[in-house]
C-alpha positions as a printed Julia matrix, in Angstrom:
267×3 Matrix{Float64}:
  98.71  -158.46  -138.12
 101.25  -161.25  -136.57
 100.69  -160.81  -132.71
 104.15  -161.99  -131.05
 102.3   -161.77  -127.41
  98.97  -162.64  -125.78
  98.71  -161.2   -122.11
  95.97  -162.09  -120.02
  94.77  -161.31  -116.9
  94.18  -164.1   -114.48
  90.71  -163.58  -111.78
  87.24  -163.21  -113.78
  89.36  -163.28  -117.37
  91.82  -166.07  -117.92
  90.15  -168.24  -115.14
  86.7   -169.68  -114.39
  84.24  -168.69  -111.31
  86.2   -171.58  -109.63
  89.65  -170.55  -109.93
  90.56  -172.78  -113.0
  91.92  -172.92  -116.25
  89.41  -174.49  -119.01
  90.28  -177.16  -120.77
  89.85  -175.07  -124.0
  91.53  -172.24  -122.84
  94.99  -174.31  -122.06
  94.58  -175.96  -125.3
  95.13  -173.11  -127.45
  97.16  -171.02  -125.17
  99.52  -174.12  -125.43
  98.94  -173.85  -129.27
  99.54  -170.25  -129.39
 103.24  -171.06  -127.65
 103.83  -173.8   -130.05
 103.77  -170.91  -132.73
 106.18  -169.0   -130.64
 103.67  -166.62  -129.46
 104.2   -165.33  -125.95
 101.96  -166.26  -123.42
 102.29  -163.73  -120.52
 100.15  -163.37  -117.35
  99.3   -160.09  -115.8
  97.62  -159.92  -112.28
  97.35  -158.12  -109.23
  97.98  -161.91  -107.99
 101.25  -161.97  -105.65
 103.83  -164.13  -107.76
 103.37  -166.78  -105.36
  99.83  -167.07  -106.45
 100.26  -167.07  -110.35
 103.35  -169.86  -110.47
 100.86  -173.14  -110.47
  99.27  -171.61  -113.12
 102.04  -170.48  -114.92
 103.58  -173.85  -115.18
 100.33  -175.41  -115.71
 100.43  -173.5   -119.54
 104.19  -174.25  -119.69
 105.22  -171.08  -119.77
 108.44  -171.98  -117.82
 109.01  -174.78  -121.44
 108.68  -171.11  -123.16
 110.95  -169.02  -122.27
 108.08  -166.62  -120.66
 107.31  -164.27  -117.92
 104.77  -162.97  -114.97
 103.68  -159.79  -114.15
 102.38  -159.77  -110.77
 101.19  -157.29  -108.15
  99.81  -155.43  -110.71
 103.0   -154.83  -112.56
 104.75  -153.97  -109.57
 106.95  -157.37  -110.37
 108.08  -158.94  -113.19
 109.69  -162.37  -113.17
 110.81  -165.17  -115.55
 108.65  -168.13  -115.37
 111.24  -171.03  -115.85
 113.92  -169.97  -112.97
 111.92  -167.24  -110.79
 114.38  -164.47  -111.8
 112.8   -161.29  -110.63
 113.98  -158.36  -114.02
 111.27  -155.94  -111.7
 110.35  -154.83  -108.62
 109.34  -151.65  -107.66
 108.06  -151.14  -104.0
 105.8   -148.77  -101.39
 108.32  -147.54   -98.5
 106.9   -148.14   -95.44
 106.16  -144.72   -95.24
 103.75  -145.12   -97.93
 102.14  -147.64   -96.43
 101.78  -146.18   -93.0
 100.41  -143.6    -94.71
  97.54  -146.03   -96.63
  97.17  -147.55   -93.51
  96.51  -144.46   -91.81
  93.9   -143.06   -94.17
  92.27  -147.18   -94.2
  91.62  -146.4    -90.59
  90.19  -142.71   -91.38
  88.16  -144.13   -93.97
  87.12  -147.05   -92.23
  88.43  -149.96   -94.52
  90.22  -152.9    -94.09
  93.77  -152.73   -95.39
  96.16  -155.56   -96.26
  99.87  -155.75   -97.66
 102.1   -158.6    -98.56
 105.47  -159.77   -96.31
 107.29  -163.12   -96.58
 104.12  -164.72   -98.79
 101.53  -164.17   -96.17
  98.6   -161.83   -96.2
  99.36  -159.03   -93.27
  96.43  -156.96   -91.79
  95.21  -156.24   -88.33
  91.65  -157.39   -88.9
  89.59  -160.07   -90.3
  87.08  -159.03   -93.13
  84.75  -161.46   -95.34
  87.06  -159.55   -98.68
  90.5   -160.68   -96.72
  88.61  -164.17   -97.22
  88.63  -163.69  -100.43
  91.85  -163.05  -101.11
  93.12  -165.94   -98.93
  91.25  -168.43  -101.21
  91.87  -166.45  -104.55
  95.79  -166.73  -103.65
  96.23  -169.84  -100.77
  97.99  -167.24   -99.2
  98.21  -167.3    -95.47
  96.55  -164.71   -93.17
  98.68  -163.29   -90.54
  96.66  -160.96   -88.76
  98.32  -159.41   -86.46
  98.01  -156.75   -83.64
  99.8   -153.51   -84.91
  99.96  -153.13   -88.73
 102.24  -150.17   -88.6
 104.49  -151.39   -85.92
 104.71  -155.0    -87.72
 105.19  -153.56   -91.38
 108.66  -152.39   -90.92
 109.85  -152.81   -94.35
 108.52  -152.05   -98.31
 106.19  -153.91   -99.76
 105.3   -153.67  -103.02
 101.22  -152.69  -102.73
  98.56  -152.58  -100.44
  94.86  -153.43  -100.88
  91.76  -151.18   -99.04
  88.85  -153.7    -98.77
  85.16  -152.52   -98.53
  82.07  -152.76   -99.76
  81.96  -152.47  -103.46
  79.01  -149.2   -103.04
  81.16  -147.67  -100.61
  84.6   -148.31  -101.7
  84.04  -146.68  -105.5
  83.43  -143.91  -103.21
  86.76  -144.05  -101.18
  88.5   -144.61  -104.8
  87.39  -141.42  -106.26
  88.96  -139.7   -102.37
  91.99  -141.75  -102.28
  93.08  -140.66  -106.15
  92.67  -136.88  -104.85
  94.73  -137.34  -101.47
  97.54  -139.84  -102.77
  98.22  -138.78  -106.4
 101.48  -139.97  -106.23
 100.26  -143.16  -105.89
  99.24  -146.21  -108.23
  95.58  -146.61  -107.95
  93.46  -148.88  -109.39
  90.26  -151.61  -108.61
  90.93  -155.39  -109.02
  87.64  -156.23  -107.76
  84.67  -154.42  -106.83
  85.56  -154.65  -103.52
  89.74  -154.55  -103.83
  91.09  -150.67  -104.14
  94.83  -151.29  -105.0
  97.72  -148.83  -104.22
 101.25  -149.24  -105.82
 104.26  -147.43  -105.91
 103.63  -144.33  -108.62
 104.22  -144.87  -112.27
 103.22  -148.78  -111.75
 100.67  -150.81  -113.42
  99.93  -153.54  -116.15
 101.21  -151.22  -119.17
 104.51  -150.21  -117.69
 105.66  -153.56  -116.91
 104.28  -154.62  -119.9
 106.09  -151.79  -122.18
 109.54  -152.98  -119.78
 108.69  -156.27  -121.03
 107.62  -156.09  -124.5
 111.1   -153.61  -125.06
 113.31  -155.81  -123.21
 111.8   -158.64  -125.99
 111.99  -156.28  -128.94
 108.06  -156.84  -129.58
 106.04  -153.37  -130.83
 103.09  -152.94  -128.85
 100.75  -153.39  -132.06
 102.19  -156.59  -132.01
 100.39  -157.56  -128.46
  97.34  -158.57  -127.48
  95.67  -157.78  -123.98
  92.89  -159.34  -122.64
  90.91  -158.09  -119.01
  88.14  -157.72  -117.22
  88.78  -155.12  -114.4
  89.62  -151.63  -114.1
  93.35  -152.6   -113.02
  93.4   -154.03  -116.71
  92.63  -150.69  -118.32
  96.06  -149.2   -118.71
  97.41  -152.63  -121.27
  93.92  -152.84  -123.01
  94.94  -149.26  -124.3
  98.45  -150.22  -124.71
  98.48  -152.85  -126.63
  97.79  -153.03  -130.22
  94.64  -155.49  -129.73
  92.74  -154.52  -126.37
  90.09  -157.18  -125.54
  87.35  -157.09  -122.62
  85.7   -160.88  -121.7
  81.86  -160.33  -121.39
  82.0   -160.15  -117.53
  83.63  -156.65  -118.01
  83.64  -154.06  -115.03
  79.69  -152.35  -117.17
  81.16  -148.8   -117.28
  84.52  -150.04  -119.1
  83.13  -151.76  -121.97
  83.38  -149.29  -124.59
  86.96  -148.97  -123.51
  88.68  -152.11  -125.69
  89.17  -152.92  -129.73
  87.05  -156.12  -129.07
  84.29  -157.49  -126.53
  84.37  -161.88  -126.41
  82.31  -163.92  -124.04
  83.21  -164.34  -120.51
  85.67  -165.93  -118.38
  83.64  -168.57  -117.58
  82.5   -168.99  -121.65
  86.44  -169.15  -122.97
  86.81  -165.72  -124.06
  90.33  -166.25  -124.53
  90.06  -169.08  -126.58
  88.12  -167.22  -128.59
  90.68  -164.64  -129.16
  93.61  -166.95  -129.69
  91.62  -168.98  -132.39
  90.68  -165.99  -134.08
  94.22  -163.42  -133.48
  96.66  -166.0   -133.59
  95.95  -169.58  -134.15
  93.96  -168.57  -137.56
């Protein structure tokens, strides 16, 4: 099989423990593009958070794209042009915020590039350094989120929250759900995640979906694993996923994804 497209999620797949792209990893992705092989990233990053590293593989010299907030955006890496975004009304999210505060979580959403939540949590920590973001935290969620957004994240515990995921799936199933991170329970607008935006893209290119590759680590990777014609887990795979992919490599921090481009593409 020719794969036309390599998309790889970003936290605890693509990148190392610190946040980076190894040098091995780059090398062949950069290969990979000289063969005219997409290279798309998929994350439940905010755009904002995925450009550095999008430009750091050149995929604004190629002609590719980003699929951020967990496919609740798509946008073109060399100009920023946004073909998809699909949102939560703010009823939604006074909604989410509402049964954060019943649940006892800590809820965040996404205005103008900064972080929005009324608390401070060690996870909202997190998230600032994964994404430089800035915190705004400020002193009535609902009154201050008076527009859409496209998703909101309940941050716990990761014991507890798998709890609150299993609850949350009953009471909103109209909703997007999905884990990022142990301790990140993501809601989106319904009908969105990484193999929608993915099919939108992969269409809009006239690539097949046997002719993709899709590489994860997370449960909010699960839907593009199955969609795409190879489905790949790195070694540091959520444990009760694993049998859930075409093909187990070695970890994020190991270059998994090297692995798969020398062997799927490059060879």
């Amino acid at each position: 099989m020719q794969y036309k497209m390599i998309v790889l999620d970003m936290d605890d797949t693509l990148l190392t423990d610190d946040h980076k792209i190894s040098d091995l990893n780059k090398k062949v992705l950069l290969e990979a593009q000289e063969k005219g092989v997409y290279v798309v990233l998929a994350s439940g990053r905010p755009t904002s958070a995925m450009t550095a590293y999008a430009k750091e593989l050149e995929l604004d010299k190629n002609d590719s794209y980003i699929i951020s907030f967990n496919g609740a955006v798509i946008s073109r890496a060399k100009d920023d042009l946004v073909l998809f975004e699909q949102k939560l009304t703010v009823e939604q999210i006074h909604a989410l915020y509402d049964y954060s505060v019943k649940m006892k979580t800590d809820i965040i959403t996404y205005l103008d590039d900064e972080i929005i939540s009324q608390t401070d949590s060690e996870y909202i920590e997190v998230e600032k350094e994964i994404t430089g973001m800035v915190h705004h935290k400020v002193s009535d969620f609902k009154s201050y989120v008076d527009r859409p957004a496209v998703k909101c994240i309940l941050l716990e515990k990761p014991e507890y929250l798998k709890t609150v995921e299993s609850d949350l799936l009953a009471a909103m199933p109209h909703l997007s759900i999905s884990m990022s991170k142990p301790f990140f329970l993501e809601a989106a607008q319904q009908g969105i995640d990484k193999a929608a935006s993915l099919k939108f893209l992969a269409d809009k290119l006239g690539i097949h979906q046997s002719e993709i590759i899709a590489v994860g680590n997370a449960g909010n990777d699960l839907t593009m694993i199955e969609y795409a014609g190879l489905g790949v887990w790195v070694d540091n795979v959520t444990p009760e996923l694993r049998d859930k992919a075409d093909l187990i490599v070695s970890s994020n921090n190991d270059d998994g994804v090297a692995e798969v481009v020398q062997k799927y593409i490059l060879n």
